[in-house]
N, C-alpha and C positions, 0 to 999 in steps of 0.2 A: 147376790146379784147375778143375772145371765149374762154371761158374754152371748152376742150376737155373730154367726158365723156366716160371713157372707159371700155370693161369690164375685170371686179374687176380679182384677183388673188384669188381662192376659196379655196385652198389648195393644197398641193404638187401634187395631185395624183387629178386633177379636169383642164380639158385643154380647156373644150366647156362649153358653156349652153347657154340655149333658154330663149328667151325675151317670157314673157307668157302675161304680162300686160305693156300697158303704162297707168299710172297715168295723164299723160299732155300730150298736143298736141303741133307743134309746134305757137309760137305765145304765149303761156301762159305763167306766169309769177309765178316764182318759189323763196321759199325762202330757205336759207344754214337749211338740215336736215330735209325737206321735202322729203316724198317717192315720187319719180319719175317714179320706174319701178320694176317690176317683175320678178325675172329671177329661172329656176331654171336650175337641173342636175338631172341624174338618182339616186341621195341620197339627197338630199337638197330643198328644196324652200327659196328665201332670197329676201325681200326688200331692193331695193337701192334707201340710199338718194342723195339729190343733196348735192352735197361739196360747190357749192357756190351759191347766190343770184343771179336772174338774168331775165332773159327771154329765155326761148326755141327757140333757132335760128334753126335748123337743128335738126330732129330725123333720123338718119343712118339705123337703123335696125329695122323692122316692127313686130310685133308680129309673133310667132309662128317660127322665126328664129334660129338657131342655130347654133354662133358665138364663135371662138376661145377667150381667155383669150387674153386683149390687144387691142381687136376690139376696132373702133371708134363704140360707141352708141351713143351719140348726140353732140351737139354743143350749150354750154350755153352764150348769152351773159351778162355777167356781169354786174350789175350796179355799 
């Protein structure tokens, strides 16, 4: 089953932010609390790790994108 990676909730008053970095590509293989991705906001820069072990089935949004709070960012499968 895919874990669904989506982007985080950054604060009350934070609705967007842009993918700056991908860490992994899809096909690599990821473990829980590893940095995966780069995102920031017009106040922020923030590493996000991956929440579960797995493999990168699907990356949804490409670098340099700027994606509501909620988006689907990738698709991890699980081991």
């Amino acid at each position: 089953m895919a874990y669904e990676l989506t982007m985080p909730n950054l604060g009350d008053t934070v609705e967007e932010a842009e993918v700056t970095q991908w860490f992994k590509e899809e096909g690599d293989e990821v473990d829980m609390d590893e940095i995966l991705l780069e995102i920031a906001t017009d106040k922020i820069e923030n590493e996000i790790p991956a929440p579960v072990s797995g493999v990168i089935a699907k990356i949804h949004v490409p670098v340099q994108t700027t994606v509501p709070v909620g988006t689907l960012l990738a698709e991890i499968e699980q081991r």
